[in-house]
NUZAPA-589253 format. One record per residue: z, x, y of N, C-alpha, C, CB in turn; residue in one letter. Coordinates in pm, whole numbers, padded with zeros to 5 digits, always signed. Atoms other than C-alpha are relative to their C-alpha. Glycine has a CB too. Example, Ala and Ser with C-alpha at 12.3 -4.5 7.8 and 13.67 -1.06 7.14 Angstrom:
2
+00000+00089-00119+00780+01230-00450+00000+00090+00120+00125-00099+00003A -00006-00082-00119+00714+01367-00106+00073-00077+00109-00142+00041+00046S 
END
This chain:
186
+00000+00084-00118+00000+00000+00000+00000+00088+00124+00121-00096+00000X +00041-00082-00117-00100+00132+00328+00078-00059+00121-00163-00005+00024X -00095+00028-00110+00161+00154+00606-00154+00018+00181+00178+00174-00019X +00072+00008-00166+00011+00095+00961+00040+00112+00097+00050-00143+00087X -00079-00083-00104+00032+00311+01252+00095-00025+00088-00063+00044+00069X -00100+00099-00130+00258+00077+01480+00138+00009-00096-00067-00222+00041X -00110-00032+00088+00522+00098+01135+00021+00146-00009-00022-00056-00133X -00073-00167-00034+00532+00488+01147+00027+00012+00108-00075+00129-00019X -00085-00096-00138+00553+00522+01486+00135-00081+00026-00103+00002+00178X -00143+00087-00022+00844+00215+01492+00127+00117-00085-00015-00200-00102X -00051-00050+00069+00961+00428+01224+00079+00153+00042-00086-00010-00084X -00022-00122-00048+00970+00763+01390+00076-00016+00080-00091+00067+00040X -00075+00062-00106+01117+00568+01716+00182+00064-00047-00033-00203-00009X -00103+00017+00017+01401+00488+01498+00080+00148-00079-00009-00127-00064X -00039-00134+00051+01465+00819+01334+00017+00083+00120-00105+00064-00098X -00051-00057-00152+01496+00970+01691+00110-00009+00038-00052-00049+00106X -00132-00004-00062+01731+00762+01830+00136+00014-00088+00009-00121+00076X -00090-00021+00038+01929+00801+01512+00079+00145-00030-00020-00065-00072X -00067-00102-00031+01959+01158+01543+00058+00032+00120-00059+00079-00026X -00056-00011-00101+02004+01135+01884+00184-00051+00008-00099-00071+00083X -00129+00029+00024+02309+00920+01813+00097+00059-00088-00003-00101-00026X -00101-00041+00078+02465+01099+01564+00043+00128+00018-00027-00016-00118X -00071-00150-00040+02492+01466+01733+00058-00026+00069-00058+00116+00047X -00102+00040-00108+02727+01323+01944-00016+00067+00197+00155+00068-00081X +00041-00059-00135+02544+01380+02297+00066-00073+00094-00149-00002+00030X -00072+00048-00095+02730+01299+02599-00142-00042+00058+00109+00098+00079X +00057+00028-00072+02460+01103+02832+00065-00039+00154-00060-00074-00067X -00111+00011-00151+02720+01058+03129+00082+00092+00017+00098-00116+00012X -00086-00125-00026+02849+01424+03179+00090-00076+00129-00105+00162+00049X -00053+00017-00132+03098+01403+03440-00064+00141+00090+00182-00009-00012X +00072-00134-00085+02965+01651+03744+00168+00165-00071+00006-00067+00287X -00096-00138+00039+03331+01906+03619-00023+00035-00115+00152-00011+00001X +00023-00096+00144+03227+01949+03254-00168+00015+00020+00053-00097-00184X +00112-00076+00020+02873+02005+03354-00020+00105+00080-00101-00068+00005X -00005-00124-00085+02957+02280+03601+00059+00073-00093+00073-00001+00140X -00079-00086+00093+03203+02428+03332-00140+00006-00151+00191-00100-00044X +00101-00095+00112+02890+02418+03057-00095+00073+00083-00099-00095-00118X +00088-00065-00054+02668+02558+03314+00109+00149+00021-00068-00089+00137X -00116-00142-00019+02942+02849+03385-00047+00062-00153+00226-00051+00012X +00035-00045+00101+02939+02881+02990-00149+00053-00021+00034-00086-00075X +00152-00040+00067+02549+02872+02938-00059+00122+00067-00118-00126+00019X +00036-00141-00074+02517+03148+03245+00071+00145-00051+00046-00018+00158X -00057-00059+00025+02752+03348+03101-00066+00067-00124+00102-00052+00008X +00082-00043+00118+02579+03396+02734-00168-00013+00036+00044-00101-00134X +00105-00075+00001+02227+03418+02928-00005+00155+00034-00073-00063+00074X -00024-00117-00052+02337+03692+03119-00023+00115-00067+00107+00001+00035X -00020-00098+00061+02476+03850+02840-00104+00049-00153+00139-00026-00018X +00073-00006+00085+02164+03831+02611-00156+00058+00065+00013-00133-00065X +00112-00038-00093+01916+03881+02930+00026+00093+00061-00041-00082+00086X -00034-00091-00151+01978+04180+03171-00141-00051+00101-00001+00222-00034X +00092+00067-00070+01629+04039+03323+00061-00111+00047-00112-00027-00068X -00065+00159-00114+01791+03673+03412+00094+00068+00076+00101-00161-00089X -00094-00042-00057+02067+03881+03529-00025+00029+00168+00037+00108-00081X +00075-00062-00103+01865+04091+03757-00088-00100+00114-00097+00091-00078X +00063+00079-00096+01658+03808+03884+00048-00119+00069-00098-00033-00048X -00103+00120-00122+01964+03577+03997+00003+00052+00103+00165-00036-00019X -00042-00001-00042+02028+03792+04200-00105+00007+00144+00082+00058-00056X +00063+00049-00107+01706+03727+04439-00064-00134-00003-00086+00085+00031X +00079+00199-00002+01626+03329+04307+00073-00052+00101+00033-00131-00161X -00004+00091-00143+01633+03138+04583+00102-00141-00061-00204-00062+00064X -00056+00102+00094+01782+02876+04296+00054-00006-00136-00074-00069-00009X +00042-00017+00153+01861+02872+03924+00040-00145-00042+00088+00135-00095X -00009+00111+00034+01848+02526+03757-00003+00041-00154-00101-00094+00064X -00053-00032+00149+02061+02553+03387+00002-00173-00060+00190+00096+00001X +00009+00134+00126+02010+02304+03126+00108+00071-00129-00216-00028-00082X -00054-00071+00102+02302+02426+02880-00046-00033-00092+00113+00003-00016X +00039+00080+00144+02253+02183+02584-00113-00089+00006+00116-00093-00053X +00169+00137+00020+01896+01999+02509+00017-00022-00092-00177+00027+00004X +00008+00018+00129+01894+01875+02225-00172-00100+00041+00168-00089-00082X +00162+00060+00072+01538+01800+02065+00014-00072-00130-00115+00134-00042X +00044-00010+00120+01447+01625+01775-00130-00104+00014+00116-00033-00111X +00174+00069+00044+01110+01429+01624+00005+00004-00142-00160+00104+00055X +00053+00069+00082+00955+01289+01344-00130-00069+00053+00095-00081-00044X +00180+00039-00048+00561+01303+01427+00066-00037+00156-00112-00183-00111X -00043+00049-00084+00741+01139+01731+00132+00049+00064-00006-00103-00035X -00087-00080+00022+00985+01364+01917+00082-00025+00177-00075+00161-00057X -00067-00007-00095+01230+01367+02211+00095+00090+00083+00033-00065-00021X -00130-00145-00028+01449+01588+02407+00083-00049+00142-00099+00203+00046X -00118+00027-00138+01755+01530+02689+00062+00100+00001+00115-00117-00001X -00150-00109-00068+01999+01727+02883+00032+00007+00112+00000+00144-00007X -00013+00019-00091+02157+01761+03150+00091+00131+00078+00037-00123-00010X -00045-00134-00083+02254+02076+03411+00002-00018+00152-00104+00125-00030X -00004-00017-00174+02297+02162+03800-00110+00117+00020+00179+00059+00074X +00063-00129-00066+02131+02391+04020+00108+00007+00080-00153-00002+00077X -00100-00125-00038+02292+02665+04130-00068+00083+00142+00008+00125-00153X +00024-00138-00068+02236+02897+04454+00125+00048+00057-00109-00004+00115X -00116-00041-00019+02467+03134+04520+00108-00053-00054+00016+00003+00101X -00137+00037+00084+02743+03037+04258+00059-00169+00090+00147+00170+00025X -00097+00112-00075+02755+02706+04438-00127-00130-00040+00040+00038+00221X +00043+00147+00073+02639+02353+04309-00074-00035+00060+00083-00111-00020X +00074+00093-00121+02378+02233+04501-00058-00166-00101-00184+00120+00083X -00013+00134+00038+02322+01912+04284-00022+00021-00180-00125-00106+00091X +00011-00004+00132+02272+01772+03914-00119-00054-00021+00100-00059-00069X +00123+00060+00030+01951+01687+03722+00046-00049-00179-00149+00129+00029X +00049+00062+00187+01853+01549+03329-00159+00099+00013-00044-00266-00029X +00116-00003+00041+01575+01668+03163-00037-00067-00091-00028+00090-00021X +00034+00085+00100+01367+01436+02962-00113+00029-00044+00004-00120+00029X +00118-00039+00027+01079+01486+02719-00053-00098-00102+00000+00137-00040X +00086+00110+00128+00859+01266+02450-00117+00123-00004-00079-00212+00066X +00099-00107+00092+00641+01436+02247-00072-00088-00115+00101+00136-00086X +00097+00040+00075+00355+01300+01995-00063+00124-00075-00093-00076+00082X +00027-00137+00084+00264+01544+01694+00037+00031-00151+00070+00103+00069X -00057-00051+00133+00281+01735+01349+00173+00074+00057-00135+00143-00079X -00128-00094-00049+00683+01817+01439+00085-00100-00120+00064-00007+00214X -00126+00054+00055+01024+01753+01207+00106+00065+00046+00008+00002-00138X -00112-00071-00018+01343+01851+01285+00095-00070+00085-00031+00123+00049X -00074+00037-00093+01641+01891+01499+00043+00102+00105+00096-00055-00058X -00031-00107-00061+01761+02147+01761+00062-00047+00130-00114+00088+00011X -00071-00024-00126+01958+02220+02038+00006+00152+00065+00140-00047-00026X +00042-00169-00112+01877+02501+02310+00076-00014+00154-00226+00017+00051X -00007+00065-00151+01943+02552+02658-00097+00119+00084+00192-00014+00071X +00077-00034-00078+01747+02695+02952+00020+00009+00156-00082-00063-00033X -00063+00016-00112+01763+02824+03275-00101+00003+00080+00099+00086+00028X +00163-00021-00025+01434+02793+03526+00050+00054+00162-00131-00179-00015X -00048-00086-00108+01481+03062+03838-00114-00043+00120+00002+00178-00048X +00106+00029-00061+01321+02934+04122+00032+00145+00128-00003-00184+00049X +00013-00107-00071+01183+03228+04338-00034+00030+00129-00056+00050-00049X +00064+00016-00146+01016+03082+04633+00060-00100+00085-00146-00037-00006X -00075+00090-00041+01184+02865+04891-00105-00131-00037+00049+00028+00155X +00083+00099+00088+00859+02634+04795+00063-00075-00088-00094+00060-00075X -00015+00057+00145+00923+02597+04447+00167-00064+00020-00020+00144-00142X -00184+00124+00000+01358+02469+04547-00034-00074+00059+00166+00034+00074X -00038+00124-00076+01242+02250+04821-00158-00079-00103-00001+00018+00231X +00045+00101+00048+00971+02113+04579+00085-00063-00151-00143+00040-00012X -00100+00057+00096+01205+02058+04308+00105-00114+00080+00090+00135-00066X -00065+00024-00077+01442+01927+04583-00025-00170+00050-00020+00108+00085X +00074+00145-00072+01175+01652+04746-00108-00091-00104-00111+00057+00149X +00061+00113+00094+01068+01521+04428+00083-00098-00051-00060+00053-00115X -00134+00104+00010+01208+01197+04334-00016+00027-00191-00033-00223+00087X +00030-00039+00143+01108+01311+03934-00127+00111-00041-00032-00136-00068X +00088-00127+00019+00950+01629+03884-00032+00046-00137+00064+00113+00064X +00051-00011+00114+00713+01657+03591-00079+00161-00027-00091-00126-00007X +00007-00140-00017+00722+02031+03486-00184-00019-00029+00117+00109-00125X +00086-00035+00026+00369+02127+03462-00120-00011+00080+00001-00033-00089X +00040+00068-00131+00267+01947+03780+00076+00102+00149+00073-00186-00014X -00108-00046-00070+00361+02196+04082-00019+00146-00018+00136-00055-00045X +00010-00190-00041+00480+02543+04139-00027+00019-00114+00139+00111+00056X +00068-00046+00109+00352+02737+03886+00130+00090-00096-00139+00099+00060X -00077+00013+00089+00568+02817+03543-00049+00130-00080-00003-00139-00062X +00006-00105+00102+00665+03141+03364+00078+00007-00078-00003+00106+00033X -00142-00011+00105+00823+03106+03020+00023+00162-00012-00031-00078-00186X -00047-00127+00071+00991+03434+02966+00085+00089-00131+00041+00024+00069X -00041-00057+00125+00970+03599+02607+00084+00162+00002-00140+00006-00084X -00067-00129+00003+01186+03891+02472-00114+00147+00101+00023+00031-00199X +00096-00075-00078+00858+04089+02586+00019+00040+00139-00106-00065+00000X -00032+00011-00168+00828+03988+02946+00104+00067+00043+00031-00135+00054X -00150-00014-00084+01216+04014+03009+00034+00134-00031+00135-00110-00049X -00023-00132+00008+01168+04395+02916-00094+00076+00093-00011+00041-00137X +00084-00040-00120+00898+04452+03198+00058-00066+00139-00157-00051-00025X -00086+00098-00112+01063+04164+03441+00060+00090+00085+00124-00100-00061X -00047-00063-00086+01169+04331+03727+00023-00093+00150-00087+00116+00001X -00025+00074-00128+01294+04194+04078-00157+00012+00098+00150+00084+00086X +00111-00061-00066+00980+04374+04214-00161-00039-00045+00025+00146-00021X +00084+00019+00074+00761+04258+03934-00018-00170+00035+00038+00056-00142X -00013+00157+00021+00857+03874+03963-00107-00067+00124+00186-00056+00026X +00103+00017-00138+00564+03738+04166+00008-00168-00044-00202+00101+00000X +00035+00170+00005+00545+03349+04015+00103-00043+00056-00017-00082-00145X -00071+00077-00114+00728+03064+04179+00134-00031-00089-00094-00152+00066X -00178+00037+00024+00990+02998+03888-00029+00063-00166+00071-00230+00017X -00052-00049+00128+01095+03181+03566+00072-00119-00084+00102+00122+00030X -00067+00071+00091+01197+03004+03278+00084+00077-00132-00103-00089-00044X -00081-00056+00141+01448+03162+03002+00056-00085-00059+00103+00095+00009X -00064+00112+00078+01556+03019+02676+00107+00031-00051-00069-00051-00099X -00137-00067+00041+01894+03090+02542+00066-00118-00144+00127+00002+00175X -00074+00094+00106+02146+02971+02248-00079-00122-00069+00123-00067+00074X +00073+00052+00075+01884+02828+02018+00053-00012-00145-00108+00062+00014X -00052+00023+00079+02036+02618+01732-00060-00085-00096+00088-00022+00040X +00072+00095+00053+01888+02414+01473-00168+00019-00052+00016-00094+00099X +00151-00011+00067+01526+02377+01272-00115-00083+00064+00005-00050-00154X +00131+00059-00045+01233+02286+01475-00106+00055+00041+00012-00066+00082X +00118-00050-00048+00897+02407+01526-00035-00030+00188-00111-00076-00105X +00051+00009-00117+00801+02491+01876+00131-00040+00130-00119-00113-00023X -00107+00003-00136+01026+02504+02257-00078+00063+00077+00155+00075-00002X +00088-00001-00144+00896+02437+02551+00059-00045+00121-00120-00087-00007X -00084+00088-00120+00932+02262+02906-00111-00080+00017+00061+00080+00157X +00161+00026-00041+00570+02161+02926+00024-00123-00041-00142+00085-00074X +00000+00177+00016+00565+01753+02992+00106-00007-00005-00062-00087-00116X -00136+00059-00011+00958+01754+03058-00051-00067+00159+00155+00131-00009X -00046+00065-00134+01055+01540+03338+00121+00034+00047+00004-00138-00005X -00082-00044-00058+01294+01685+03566+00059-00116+00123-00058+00127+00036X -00054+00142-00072+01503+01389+03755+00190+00079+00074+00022-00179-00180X -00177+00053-00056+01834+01418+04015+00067-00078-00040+00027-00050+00113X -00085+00126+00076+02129+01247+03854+00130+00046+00094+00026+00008-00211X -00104+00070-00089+02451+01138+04049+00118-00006-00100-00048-00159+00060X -00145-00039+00107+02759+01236+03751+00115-00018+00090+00011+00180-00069X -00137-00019-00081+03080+01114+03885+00071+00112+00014+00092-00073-00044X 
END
C-alpha cells in the first residue's frame, strides 16, 4: 500500500515536534538565564577558538546562540535563543528559527556565535523586524581551517560565523535559511 506525500510529511511534522518536546527545550528563556548561557557558550568558544577570541575583540557585535537544537525526519527544524553582545554588555535578545525539507535524520544540539564586523551588518541586524540569514550582509562560516589563517587584519566580510559544542547525530550545520527575530524575555 502506497503512503501519500501529505501522510509522510504529516508524519515527519509529528516526529519533529516530538523530539522537540521531549529534549526538554525551554522556549521562554528568561533574559538572566540567557545572559548566564551566553556567558557559558562564550566562555567554551573562546577556549576552543583563539580566532573568535581575537576577533571579539574588534566586532562591532557578537550575536551567541548557546543551545539550537535541530532535528528532522526528511522534514527538519531548528530553535534557539541568545543575545547580542557589544562590549560585554547586552544590547538585546533574539530566537533563531529554521525549517528544512530533505534526505536528513537525526537529532542535535550546537551553538553559534555570528561576529558582526561592520557597523552595517549590527545596524542591519538591528533594523530588521526578522532577519533571514542569507538575505543581507554577507556570511562567513568559519571552519577549523579558516580560524587558523583568521586574523583581525585578515577579517574583511561583514559577519563571521563560528560553531561550537556540537552534540548529537545529524548530517549537516548551517545558518543558511535561519530566521533571525528580536524577542522580549522577561
Amino acid at each position: 500500500m502506497k503512503k501519500s506525500k501529505s501522510t509522510c510529511f504529516l508524519a515527519a511534522i509529528l516526529t519533529i515536534a516530538a523530539l522537540f518536546f521531549t529534549t526538554g527545550v525551554a522556549f521562554a528563556e528568561t533574559a538572566a538565564v540567557i545572559d548566564s548561557e551566553v556567558d557559558v557558550a562564550i566562555a567554551k568558544l573562546y577556549e576552543g577558538s583563539p580566532a573568535a577570541k581575537e576577533l571579539s575583540r574588534v566586532a562591532k557585535g557578537m550575536l551567541v546562540f548557546p543551545n539550537v537544537i535541530k532535528a528532522g525526519l526528511l522534514v527538519g527544524a531548528q530553535y534557539g535563543q541568545g543575545a547580542l553582545r557589544a562590549g560585554n554588555k547586552t544590547m538585546g535578545y533574539y530566537n533563531t528559527v529554521a525549517a528544512s525539507y530533505g534526505l536528513q535524520a537525526g537529532a542535535q544540539s550546537f551553538g553559534y556565535a555570528m561576529f558582526f564586523m561592520t557597523d552595517d551588518a549590527l545596524a542591519y541586524l538591528k533594523n530588521s523586524s526578522g532577519w533571514e540569514i542569507g538575505v543581507g550582509p554577507s556570511i562567513v562560516v568559519v571552519d577549523e581551517g579558516l580560524a587558523r589563517s583568521l586574523t583581525t587584519t585578515t577579517a574583511k566580510d561583514d559577519i563571521y560565523v563560528f560553531f561550537f559544542d556540537q552534540k548529537g547525530l545529524m548530517a549537516g550545520l548551517g545558518v543558511q535559511g535561519s530566521k533571525i527575530t528580536q524577542i522580549h524575555p522577561e
